[in-house]
C-alpha positions as CSV (number, residue, x, y, z in Angstrom):
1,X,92.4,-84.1,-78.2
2,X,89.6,-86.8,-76.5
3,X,89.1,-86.1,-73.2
4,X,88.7,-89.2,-71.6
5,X,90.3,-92.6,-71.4
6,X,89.5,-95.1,-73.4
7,X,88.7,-98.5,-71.7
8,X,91.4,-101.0,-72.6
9,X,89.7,-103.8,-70.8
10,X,86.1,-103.0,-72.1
11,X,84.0,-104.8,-75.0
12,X,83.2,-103.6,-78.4
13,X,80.3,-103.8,-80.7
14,X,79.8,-105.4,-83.8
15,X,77.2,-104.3,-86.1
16,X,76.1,-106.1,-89.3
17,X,74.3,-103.7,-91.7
18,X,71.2,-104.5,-92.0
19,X,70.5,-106.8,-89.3
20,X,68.7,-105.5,-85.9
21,X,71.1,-107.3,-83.3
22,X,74.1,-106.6,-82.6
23,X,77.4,-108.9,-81.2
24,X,79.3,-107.5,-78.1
25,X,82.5,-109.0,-77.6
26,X,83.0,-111.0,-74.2
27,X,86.5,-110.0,-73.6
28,X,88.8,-108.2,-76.2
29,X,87.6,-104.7,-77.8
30,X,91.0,-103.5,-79.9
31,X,91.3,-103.7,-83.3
32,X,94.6,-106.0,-83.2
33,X,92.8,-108.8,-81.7
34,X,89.3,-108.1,-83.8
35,X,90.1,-106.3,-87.1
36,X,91.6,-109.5,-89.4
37,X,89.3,-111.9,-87.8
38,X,86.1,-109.4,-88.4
39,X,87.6,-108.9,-91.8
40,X,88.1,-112.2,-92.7
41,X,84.5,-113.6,-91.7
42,X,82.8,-111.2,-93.4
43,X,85.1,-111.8,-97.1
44,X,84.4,-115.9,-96.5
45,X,80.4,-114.9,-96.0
46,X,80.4,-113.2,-99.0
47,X,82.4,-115.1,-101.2
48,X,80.3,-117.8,-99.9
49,X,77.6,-116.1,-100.8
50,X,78.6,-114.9,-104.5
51,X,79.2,-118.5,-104.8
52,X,75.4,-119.9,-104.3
53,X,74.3,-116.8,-106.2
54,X,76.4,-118.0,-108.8
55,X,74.7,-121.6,-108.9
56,X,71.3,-120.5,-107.8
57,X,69.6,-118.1,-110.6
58,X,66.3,-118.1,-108.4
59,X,68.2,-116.3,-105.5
60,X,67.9,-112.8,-107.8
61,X,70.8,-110.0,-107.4
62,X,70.2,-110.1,-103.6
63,X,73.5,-111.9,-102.7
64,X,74.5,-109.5,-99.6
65,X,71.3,-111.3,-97.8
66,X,72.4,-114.3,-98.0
67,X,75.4,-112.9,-97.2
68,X,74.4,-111.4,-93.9
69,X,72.5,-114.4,-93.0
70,X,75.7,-116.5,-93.5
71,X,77.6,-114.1,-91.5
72,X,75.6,-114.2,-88.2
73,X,75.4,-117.9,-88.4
74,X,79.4,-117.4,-87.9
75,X,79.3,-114.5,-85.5
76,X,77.0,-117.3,-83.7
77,X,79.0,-119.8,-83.6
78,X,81.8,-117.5,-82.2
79,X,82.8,-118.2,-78.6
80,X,84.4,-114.7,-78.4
81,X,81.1,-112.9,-79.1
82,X,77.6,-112.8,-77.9
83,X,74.3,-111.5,-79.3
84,X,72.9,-108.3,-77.6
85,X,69.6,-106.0,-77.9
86,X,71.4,-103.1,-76.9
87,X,71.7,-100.2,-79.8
88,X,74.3,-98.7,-77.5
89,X,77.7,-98.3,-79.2
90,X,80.8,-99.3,-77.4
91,X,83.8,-96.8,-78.0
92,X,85.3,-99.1,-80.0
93,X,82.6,-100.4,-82.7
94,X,82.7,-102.4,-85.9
95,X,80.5,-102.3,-89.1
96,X,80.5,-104.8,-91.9
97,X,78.0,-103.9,-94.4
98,X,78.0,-107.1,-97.1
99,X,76.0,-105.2,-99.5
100,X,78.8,-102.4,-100.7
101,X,81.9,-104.7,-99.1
102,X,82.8,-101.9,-96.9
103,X,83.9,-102.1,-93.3
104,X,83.9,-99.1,-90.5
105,X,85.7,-99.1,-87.1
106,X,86.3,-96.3,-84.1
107,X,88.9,-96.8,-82.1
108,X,90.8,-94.9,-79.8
109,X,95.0,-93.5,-81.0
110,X,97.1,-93.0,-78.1
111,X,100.6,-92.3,-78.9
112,X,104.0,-90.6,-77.7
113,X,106.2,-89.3,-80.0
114,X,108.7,-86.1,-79.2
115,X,108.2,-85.5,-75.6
116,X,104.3,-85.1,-77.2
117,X,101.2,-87.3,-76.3
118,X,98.4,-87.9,-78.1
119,X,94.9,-89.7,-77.6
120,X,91.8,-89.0,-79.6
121,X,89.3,-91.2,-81.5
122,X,89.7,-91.9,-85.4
123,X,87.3,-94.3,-87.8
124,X,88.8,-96.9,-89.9
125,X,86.9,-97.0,-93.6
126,X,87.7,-99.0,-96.7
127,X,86.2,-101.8,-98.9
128,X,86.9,-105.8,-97.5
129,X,87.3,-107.0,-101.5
130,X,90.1,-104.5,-101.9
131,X,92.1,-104.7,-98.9
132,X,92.8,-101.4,-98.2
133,X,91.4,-98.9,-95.5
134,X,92.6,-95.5,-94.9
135,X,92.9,-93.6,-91.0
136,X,90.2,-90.2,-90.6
137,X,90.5,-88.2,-87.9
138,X,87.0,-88.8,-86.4
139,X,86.7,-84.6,-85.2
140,X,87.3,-83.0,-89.0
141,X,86.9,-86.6,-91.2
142,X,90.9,-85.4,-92.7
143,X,92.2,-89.1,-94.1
144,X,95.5,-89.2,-92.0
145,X,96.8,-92.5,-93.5
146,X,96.3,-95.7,-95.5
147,X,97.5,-99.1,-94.6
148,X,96.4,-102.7,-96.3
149,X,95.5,-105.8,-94.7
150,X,99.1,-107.0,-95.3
151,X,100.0,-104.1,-93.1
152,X,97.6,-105.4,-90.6
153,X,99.4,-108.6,-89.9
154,X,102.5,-106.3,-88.3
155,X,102.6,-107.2,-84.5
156,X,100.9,-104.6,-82.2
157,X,99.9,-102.6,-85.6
158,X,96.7,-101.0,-84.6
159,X,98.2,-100.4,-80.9
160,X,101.7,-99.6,-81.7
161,X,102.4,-98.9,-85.2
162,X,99.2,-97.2,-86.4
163,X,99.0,-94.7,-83.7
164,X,102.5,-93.3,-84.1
165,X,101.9,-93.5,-88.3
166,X,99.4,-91.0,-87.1
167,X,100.8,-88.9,-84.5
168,X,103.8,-88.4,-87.0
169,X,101.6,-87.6,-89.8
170,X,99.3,-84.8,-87.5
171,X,102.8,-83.2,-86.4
172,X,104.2,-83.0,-89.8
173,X,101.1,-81.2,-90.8
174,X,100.8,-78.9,-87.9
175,X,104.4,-77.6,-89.0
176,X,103.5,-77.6,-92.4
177,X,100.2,-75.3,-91.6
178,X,102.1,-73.0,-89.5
179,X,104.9,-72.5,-91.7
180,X,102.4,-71.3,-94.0
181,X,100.4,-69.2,-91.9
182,X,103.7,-67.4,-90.5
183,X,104.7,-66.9,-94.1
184,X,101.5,-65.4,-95.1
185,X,101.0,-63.3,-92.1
186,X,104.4,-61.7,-92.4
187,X,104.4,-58.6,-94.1
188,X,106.8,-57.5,-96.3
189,X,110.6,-56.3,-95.4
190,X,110.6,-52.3,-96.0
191,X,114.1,-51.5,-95.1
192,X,114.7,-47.8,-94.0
193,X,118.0,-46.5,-94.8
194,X,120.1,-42.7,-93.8
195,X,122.8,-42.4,-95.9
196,X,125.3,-39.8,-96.0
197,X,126.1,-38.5,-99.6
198,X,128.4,-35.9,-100.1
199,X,128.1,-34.6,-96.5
200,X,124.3,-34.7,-96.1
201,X,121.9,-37.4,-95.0
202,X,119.5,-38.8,-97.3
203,X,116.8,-40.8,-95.9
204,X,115.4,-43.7,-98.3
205,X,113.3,-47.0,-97.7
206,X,113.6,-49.5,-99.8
207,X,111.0,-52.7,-100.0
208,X,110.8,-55.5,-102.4
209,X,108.0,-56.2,-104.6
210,X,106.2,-59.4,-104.6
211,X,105.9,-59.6,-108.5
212,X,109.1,-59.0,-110.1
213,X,110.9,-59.1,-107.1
214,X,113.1,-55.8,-107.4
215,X,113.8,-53.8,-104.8
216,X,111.4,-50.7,-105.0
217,X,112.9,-47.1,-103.5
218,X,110.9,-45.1,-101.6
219,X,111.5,-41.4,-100.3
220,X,111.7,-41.5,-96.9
221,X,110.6,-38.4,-95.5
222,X,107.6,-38.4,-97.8
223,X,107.3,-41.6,-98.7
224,X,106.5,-41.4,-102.2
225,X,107.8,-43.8,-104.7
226,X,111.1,-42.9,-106.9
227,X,111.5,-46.1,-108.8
228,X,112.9,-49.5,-108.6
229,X,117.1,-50.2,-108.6
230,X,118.3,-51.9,-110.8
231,X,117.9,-55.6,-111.9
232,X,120.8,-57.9,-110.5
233,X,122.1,-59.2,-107.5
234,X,123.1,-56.5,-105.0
235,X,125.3,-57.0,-102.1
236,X,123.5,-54.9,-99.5
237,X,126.9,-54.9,-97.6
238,X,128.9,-53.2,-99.6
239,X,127.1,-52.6,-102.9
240,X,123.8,-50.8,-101.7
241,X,125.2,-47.3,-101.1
242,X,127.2,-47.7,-104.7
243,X,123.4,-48.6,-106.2
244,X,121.7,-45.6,-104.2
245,X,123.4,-43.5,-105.3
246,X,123.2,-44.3,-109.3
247,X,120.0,-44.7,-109.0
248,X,119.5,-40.9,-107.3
249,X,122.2,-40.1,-109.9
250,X,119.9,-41.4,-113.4
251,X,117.3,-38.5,-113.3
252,X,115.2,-38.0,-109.3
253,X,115.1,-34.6,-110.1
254,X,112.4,-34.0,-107.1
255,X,114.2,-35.9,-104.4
256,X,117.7,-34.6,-105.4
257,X,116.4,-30.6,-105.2
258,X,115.2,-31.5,-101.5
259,X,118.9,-31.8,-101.1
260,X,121.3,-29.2,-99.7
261,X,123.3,-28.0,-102.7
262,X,126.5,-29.6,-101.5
263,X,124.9,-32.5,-101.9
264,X,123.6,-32.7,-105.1
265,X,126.7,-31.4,-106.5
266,X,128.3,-34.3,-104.6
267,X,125.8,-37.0,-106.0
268,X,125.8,-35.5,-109.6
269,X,129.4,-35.3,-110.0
270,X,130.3,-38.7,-108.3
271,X,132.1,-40.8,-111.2
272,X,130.0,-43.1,-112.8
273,X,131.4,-46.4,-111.9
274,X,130.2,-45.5,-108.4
């Protein structure tokens, strides 16, 4: 989360890679009213460009100067912007480098969604040929979404649309990461369980193991391990005694002789469908 405001009625800088000046906007600095046009001017430079390269051997493989020099004629000629000395960014800044085709922006997000608000900065990256530019938060550089210059056009996108794309997008994965981290940090369920067999009380724990998934019996008094029920479903609200006590029943020797004697006469001769 940023922790200041961005300035809605400031300017924004415009830098072209490679050239020393940089263009300060006289009035507007958000991306809905300077993204396309920035986009645009620098794809008609450099097809511009590519074009004279084509027809002009002598010019070498160094289209992206003429490029540049093509692009600052326009930026020039452009009421909206002016040419400053200044290397000082605005919070809102544009880069067009003509050499790679790739085009950078920070910008603030400010968004509600969910009784939640949300205002921090983020860069725009992508290639001008391609059309398509993904969304990094600017703190960790994490690619929060990808939109096209058709999805540009939308009304109010980069005010509006974009910043709830991404406050949707950083909620959804906060839930997803603490889901996770909740699931990992839980330990696993160990069940303790008193049981009365034959009129004594046997003390058990039971706990399920994370390979095979069986539920593993433990002595509870000691805790030592006497072996794993049974595969198949069991109903633990009526069934788990029944399974107990076959599973005590198939051969615990040194759990059932802690046993009173009533006991393990009453678990030994219980009928076997029990």
């Amino acid at each position: 989360m940023a922790g200041k405001l961005p300035d809605a009625s400031g300017s924004a800088t415009v830098e072209i890679q490679g050239v020393a000046k940089q263009f300060r906007t006289r009035t507007a600095a958000d991306a809905d009213a300077l993204f396309l046009p920035l986009v645009a001017t620098a794809k008609r430079a450099m097809a511009i460009a590519d074009e004279v390269a084509r027809t002009n051997s002598h010019l070498g493989k160094s289209p992206d100067l003429l490029a540049r020099t093509y692009l600052v004629g326009m930026m020039l000629e452009d009421p909206a912007f002016m040419i400053s000395g200044n290397s000082a960014r605005e919070d809102n800044h544009y880069v067009l480098d003509l050499e790679s085709g790739s085009f950078y922006s920070r910008m603030w997000i400010n968004a509600a969604h969910e009784n939640r608000s949300l205002l921090m900065q983020a860069e725009t990256v992508g290639k001008m040929k391609e059309g398509l530019y993904e969304v990094r938060d600017l703190r960790n550089k994490t690619t929060l979404l990808q939109f096209s210059e058709q999805d540009a056009q939308q009304p109010h996108f980069f005010a509006e649309v974009l910043p709830q794309r991404c406050m949707v997008e950083i909620m959804e994965r906060e839930r997803s990461t603490g889901l996770a981290n909740v699931e990992a940090s839980v330990d696993r369920v160990k069940i303790s369980v008193s049981l009365r067999i034959a009129g004594a009380v046997v003390m058990l724990a039971l706990q399920r193991d994370e390979e095979n998934f069986c539920w593993v019996v433990y002595d509870g008094r000691s805790n030592i391990k006497l072996g794993n029920l049974p595969e198949g479903d069991v109903d633990h609200c009526n069934g788990l005694v029944e399974h107990v006590t076959a599973f005590l029943r198939s051969g615990h020797r040194h759990f059932l002789d802690a046993l009173p004697a009533n006991a393990r006469r009453g678990i030994l001769a219980a009928p076997k469908g029990r």
